[in-house]
N, C-alpha and C positions, 0 to 999 in steps of 0.2 A: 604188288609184291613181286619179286623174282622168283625166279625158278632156281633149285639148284640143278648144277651141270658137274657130269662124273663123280659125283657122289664131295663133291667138294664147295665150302661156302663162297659165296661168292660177293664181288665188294657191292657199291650200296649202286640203288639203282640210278641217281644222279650221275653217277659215276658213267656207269656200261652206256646210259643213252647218252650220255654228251659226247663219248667216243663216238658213236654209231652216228648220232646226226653230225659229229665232225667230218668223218669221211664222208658221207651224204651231200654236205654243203661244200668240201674240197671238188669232189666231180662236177657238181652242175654249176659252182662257179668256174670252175675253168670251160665247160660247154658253153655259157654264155660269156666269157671273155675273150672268144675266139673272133666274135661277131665286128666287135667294138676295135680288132686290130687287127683285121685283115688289108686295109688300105695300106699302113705302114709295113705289114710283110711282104704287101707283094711290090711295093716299092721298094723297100730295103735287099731282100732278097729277088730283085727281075725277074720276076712270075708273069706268066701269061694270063687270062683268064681261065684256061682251062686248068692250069697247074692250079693256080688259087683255091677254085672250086675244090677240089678234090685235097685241101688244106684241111677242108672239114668233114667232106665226104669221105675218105680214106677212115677217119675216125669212127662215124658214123656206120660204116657198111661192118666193120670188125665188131662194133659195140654190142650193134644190133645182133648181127651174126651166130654169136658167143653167149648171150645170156642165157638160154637152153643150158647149153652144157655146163656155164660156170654154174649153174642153179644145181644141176647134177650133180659136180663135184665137190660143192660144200657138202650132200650127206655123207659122203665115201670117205675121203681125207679128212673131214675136220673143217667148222665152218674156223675159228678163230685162225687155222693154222692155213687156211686160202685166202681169209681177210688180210692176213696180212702180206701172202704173198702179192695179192692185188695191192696193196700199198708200195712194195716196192716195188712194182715194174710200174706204177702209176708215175710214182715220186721219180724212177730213175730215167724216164722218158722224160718227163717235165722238162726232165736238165738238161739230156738232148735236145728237144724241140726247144727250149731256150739259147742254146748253143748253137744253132744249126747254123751253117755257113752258105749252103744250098737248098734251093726246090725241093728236089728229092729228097736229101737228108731229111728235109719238113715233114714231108708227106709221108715217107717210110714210119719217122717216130712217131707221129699223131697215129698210124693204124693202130702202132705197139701199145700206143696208150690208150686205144681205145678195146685192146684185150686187159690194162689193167684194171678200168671204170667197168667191162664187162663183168668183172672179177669182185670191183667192190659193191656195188650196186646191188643187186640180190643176195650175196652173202650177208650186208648187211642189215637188210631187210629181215632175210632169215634170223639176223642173231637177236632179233626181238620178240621174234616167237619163240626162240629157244632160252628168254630171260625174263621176261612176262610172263603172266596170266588175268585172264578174266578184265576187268575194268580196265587195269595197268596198261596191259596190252593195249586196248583201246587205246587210250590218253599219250601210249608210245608211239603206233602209229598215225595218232595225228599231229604229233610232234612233228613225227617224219615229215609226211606230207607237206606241213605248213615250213619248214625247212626246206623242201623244194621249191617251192616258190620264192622264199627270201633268196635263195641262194642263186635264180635264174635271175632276178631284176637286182641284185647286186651286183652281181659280175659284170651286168652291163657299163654300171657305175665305175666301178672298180678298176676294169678293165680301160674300161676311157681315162680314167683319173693315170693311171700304171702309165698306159700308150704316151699321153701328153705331158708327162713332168719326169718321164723316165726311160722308157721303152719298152716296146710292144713285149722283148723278151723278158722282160720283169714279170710281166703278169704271168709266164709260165713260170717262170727261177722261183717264185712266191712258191710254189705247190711246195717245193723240196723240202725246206724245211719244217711245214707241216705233217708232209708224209713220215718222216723221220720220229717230230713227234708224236705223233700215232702210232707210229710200230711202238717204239718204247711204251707208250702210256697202255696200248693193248695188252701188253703182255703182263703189266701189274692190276690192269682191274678184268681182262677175261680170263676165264679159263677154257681150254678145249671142249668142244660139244662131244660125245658121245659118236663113233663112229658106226654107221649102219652099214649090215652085210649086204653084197651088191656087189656088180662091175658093171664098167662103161659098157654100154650094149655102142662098139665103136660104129655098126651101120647106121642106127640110129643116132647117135650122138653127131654125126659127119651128115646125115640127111636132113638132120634139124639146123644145122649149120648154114652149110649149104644153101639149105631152104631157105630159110632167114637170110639170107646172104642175099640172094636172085631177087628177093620181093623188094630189099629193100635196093639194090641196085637200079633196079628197074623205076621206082617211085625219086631215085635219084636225076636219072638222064630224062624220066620223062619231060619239066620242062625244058630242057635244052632240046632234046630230038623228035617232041608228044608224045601222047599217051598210042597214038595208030601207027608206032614206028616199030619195025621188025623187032629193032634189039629192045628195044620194050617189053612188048608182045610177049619174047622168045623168053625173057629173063623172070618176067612174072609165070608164064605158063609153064619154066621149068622147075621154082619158086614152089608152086601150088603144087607140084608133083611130086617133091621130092619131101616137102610138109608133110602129103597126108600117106605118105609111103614109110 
């Protein structure tokens, strides 16, 4: 069964979770369709290998980074009314990173995009505890789950199929008009959650960041520079300190 939210009914629950595992399977397909057309980006666009890398790592270091506080901000503002902002800055990156003309351009919009997947990722998580209960709940989130994994061994598919009959940039332009419909279709079957009293504690909100940031930077370069290389060392040990601070 559903939960009501703001004191208002809410549509049927096939509804709310097919939105939820849509955007769930729009992010971790495009995570793993990054995989399957990196050869043709860094050919198409004359990437180095170190520019390449950091094609997905740029994505990665923000993604990670961010889930703290986007987790935070869905109670304050409103989970359906930050799901959806994470759809748009999801879907309007997509367009860039599909458009990109340069390295940089790439790399700049995959970070951008990887604050919108920040954004959808745990909001959407959340908006099953806030439309569930009991059994339901269960059976939603193992929808979810088992939607992550269709969604990581498709992409690869998908992604390969986009890369060779079209281009690498398809398989991001794909996102757009998904995100698109999603914003629309959220607004007819969610409603707003409930906003709790609260503020960004900004030290902590920037030290969880941060933190997240340095651990995962560090488990980035480690194989390219090892695990006993200074800026390793330096980025997990400031990582670890600014986590439990």
């Amino acid at each position: 069964m559903t939960t009501a939210v703001s004191g208002r009914a809410t549509a049927s629950p096939t509804a709310i979770l097919g939105i939820i595992l849509a955007s769930n399977f729009m992010v971790l397909l495009d995570n793993s369709v990054i995989f399957t057309g990196l050869p043709s980006i860094r050919s198409g666009l004359e990437l180095s290998p170190a520019a390449l890398s950091w094609v997905q790592d740029a994505y990665t270091l923000v993604f990670g980074g961010l889930l703290l506080l986007a987790s935070r901000a869905g109670d304050i503002v409103g989970r359906r009314r930050l799901f959806r902002i994470g759809l748009a800055i999801f879907g309007t990156t997509s367009l860039l990173v599909g458009l990109a003309p340069a390295g940089w351009w790439m790399i700049a919009a995959r970070a951008v995009q990887g604050i919108g997947a920040a954004i959808v990722a745990p909001t959407s998580l959340a908006l099953i505890t806030t439309y569930f209960d009991g059994e339901a709940c269960n059976k939603a989130i193992a929808w979810y789950a088992a939607t992550a994994g269709i969604g990581a061994s498709l992409g690869l598919l998908v992604g390969g199929a986009l890369t060779e009959w079209i281009s690498w940039r398809a398989a991001f332009l794909v996102n757009v008009p998904i995100a698109v419909a999603l914003i629309a279709w959220s607004r007819t079957v969610l409603v707003e959650t409930p906003r709790r009293t609260g503020r960004f504690d900004v030290i902590g909100a920037v030290g969880a960041t941060l933190g997240m940031g340095a651990v995962i930077f560090g488990i980035i370069e480690s194989p390219e520079t090892g695990w006993g290389s200074a800026r390793v060392q330096i980025a997990l040990a400031l990582g670890a300190v600014l986590l439990i601070g």
